[in-house]
C-alpha positions in Angstrom: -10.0 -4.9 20.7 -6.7 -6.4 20.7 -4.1 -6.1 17.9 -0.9 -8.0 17.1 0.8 -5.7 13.9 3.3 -7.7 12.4 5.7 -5.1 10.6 5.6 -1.8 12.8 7.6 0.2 10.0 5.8 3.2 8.7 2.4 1.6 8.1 1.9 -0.7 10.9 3.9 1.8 13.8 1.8 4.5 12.4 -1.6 2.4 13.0 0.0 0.3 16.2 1.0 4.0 17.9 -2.4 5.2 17.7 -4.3 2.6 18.0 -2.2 2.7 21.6 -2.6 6.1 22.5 -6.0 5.1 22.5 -5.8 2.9 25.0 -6.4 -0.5 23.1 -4.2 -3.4 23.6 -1.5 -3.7 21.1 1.6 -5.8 20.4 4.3 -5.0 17.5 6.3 -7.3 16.0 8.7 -6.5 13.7 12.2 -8.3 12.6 14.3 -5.4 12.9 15.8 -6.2 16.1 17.1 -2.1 16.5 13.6 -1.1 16.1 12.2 -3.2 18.6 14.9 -2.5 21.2 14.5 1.5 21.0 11.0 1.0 21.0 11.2 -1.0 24.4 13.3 1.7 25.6 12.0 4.8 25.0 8.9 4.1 23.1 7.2 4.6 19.7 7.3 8.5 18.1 5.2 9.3 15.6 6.3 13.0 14.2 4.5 14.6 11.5 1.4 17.6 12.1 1.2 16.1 15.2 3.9 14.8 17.3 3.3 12.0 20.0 5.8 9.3 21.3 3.3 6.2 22.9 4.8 3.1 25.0 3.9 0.0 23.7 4.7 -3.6 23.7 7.8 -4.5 21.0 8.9 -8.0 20.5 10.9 -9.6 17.9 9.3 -12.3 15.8 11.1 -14.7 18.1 9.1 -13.2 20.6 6.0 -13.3 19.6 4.3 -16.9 20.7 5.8 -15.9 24.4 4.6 -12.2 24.0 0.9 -13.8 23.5 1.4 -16.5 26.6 -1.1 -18.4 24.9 -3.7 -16.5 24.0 -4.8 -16.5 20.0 -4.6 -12.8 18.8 -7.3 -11.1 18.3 -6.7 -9.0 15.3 -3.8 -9.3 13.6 -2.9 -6.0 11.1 -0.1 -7.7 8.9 2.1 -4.2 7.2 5.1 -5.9 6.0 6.4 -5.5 2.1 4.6 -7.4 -0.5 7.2 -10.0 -0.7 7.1 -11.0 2.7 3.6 -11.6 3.3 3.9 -15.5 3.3 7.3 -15.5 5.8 5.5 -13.1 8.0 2.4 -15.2 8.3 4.2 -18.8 9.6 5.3 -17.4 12.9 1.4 -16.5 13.7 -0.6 -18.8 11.6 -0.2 -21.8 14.0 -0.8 -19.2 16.8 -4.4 -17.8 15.5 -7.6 -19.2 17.4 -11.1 -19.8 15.5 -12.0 -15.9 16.2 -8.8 -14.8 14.9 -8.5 -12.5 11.7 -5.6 -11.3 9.4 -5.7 -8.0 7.9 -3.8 -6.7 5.0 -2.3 -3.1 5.4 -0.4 -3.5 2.4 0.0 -2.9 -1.1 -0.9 -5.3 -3.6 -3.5 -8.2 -3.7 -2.1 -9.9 -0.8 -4.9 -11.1 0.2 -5.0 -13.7 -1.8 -1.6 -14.9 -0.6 -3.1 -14.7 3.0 -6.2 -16.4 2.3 -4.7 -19.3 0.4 -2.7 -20.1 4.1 -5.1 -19.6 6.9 -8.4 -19.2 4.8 -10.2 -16.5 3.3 -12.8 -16.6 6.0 -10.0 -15.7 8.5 -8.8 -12.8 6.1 -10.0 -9.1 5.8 -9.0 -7.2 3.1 -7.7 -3.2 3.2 -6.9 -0.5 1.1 -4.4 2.0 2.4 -3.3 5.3 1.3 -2.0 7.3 3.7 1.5 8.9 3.5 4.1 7.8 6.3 7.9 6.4 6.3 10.5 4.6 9.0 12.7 7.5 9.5 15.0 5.2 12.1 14.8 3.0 14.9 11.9 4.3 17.0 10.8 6.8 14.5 8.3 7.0 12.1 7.0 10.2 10.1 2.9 10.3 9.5 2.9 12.8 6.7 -1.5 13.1 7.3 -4.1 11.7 6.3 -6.1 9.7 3.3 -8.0 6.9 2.2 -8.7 3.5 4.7 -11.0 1.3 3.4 -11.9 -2.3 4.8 -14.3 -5.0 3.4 -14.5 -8.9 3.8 -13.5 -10.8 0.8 -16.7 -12.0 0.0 -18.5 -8.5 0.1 -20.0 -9.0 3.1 -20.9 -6.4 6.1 -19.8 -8.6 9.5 -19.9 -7.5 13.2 -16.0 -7.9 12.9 -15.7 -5.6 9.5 -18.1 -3.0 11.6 -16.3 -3.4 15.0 -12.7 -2.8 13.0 -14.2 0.3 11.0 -15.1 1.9 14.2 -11.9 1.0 16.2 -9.9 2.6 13.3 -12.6 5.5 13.0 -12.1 6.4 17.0 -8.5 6.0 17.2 -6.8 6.8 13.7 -8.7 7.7 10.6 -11.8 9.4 10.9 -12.6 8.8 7.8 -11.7 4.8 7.5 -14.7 3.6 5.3 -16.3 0.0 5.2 -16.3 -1.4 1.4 -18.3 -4.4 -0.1 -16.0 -3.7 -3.0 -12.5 -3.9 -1.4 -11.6 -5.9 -4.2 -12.2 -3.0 -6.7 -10.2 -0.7 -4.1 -7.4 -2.8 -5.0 -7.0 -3.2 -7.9 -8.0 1.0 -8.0 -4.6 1.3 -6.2 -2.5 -1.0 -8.7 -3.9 1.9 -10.6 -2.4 4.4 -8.6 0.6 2.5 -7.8 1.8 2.1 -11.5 1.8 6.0 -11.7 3.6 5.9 -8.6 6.4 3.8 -9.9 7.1 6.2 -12.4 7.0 8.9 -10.3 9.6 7.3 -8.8 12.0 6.9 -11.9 13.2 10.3 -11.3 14.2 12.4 -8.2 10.8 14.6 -8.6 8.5 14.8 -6.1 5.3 13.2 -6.9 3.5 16.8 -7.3 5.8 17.6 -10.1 5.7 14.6 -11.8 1.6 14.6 -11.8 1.4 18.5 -12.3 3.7 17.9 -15.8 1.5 17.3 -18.4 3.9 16.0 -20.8 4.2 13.4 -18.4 0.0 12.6 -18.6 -0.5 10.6 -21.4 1.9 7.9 -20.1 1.0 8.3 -16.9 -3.2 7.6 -17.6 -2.0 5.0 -20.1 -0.2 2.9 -17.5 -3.5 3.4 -15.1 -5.4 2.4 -18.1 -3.7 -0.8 -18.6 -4.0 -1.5 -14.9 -8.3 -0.6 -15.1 -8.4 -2.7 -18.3 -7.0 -5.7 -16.5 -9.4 -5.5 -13.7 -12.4 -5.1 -15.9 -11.1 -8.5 -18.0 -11.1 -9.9 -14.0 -14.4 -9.1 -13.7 -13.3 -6.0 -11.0 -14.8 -2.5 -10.8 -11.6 -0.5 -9.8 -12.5 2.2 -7.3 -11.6 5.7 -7.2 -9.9 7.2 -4.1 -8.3 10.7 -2.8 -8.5 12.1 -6.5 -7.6 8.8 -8.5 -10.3 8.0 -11.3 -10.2 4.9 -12.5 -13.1 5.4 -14.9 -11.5 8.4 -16.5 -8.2 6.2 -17.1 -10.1 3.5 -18.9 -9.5 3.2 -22.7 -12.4 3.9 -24.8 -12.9 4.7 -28.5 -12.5 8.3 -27.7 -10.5 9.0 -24.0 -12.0 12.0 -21.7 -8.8 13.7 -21.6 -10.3 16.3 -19.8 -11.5 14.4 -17.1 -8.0 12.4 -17.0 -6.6 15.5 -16.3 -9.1 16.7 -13.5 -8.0 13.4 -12.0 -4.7 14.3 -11.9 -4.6 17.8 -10.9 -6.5 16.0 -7.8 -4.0 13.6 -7.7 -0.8 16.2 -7.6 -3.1 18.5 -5.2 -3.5 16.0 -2.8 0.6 15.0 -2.9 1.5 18.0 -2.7 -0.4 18.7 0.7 1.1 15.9 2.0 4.4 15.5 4.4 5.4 12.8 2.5 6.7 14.3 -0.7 8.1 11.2 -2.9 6.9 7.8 -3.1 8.1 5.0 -0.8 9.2 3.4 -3.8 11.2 6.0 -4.4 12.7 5.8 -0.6 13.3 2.2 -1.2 15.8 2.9 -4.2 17.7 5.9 -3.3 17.5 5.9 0.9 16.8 2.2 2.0 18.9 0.8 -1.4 16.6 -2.5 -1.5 14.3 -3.6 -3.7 10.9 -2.6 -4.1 7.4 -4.0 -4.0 7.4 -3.9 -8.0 7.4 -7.9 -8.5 4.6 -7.8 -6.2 2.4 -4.9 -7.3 3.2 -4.2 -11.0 4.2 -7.3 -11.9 1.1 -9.2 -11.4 -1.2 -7.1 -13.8 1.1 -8.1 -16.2 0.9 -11.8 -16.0 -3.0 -11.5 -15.2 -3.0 -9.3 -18.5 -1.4 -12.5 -20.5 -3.7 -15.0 -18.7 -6.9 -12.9 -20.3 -4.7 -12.6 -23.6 -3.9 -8.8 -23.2 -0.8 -6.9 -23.5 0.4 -4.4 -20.7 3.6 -3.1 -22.1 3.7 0.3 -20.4 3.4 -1.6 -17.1 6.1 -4.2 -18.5 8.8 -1.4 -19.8 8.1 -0.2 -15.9 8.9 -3.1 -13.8 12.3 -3.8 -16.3 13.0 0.1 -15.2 12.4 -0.3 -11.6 14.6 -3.7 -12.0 17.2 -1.9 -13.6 17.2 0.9 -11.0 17.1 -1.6 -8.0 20.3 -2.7 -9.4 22.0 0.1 -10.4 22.4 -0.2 -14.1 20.6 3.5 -14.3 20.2 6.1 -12.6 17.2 8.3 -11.5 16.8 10.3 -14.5 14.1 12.2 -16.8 15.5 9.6 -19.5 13.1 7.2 -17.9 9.8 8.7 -17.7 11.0 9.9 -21.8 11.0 6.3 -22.7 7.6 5.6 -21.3 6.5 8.6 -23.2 7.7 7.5 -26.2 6.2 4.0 -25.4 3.1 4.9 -24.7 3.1 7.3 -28.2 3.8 4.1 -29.7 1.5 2.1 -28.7 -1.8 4.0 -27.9 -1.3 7.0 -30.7 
């Protein structure tokens, strides 16, 4: 199979590299012209457990329609931010052929972005949660292994869904896992990704945060939000990697013991990993750019108000990661208090 990955930072390097090694035909693309150029010259390194350097094709997104000399790609794996999912598709939307599929190794419901420009029959959805980050030009840290999951929009099982399962099963994750759910999956990690924002409010690692329980009752109660939205979408969130989306939901009497099997899972799992804090977190105090929070938390939010609901833990959050991005506070315990005191407000 051939793949085009469009963004070869931490996600898309750490899929493009192996998916190299073992010997399948790959081109990255990515618009960090540094990147590219030391990955032309010496070739990709992947460091983590395991530590490999691959040589593989690099091109700029200027590139890219000569890099291809005409042929549509075959499977494109699009792993930029959030934000740039619809700049990132118009270099290779004019490019794809009728066999030609998108897939979505991001965060977020991207997929319907992606869908909405080349066609949801063109579009596979994914659900990633594995630990890596861009350490610097040429260099990207796996920190090991999670969750992959990959279904067709519409639910269905297709030759293409089971020929990508077992490419990725050979050559990255053994344990990537085909979904007719992949919409539940998610909205399961919206779930996850709103406790991972506010992990990210303070310079914790992610462990910490989970392992402190009088951090818990704000942390299930902006998962909660998250779950409740979904179900008013008509979406059964999934649980991954120790995340229990059923245990989060609010109910007339919450299974606090079962929200807090979850996240002792959840901080178990972290702390194994090599990848100790967030990417958000790496976006506001290494990288100093803004974060996928428009894009991930933001949405339940406004899909909240469309079903008349109210998500305020999930609002106070993004006006903290906005406030953060721009350096009117600072990474601080004071930030995770106000959500506690928000969430003891609202859901006594």
């Amino acid at each position: 199979m051939q793949f085009t990955v469009i963004g070869a930072g931490a996600i898309g390097g750490t899929i493009g590299a192996h998916l190299a090694r073992s010997g399948h035909e790959v081109l990255l693309v990515d618009s960090a012209v540094d990147h590219v150029h030391a990955i032309e010259r010496a070739g990709l390194t992947i460091e983590g457990r395991t530590t490999f350097r691959v040589r593989v094709p690099a091109v700029t997104v200027a590139g890219l329609a000569d890099a291809l000399r005409g042929r549509p790609p075959e499977a494109v794996l699009l792993a930029v931010k959030a934000m740039h999912t619809a700049a990132a598709l118009e270099p290779v939307a004019p490019l794809l052929g009728p066999e030609s599929f998108v897939v979505s190794m991001q965060n977020g419901l991207n997929e319907k972005v992606i869908a909405g420009r080349i066609g949801a029959a063109r579009t596979v959805g994914a659900f990633v949660n594995f630990g890596a980050d861009y350490l610097e030009p040429g260099r990207i840290m796996y920190g090991g292994a999670g969750a992959l999951y990959l279904g067709e929009l519409d639910g269905r099982m297709t030759p293409r869904l089971e020929a990508l399962g077992r490419v990725l099963r050979e050559s990255f994750l053994e344990n990537t896992t085909l979904t007719p759910n992949i919409w539940g999956y998610l909205w399961g990690k919206l779930g996850y990704g709103a406790i991972l924002f506010a992990t990210a409010t303070v310079d914790e690692t992610m462990a910490d945060v989970l392992g402190d329980l009088t951090c818990r009752p704000a942390l299930a109660n902006l998962a909660g939000e998250v779950v409740r939205v979904a179900d008013a979408e008509g979406v059964r969130s999934e649980g991954f990697d120790g995340y229990d989306p059923d245990a989060m939901r609010f109910a007339a009497s919450r299974d606090w013991a079962a929200i807090h099997q979850s996240l002792d899972r959840l901080a178990e799992f972290n702390r194994h990993s090599l990848k100790q804090k967030s990417g958000v977190w790496r976006d506001l105090a290494v990288r100093r750019r803004r974060t996928e929070v428009d894009h991930q938390i933001g949405p339940v939010v406004e899909v909240a108000r469309v079903h008349g609901l109210e998500a305020p833990l999930n609002q106070r959050l993004v006006e903290l990661i906005h406030a953060l991005e721009e350096g009117r506070r600072p990474m601080a315990r004071a930030n995770l208090d106000e959500l506690r005191r928000l969430s003891e407000e609202m859901y006594h």
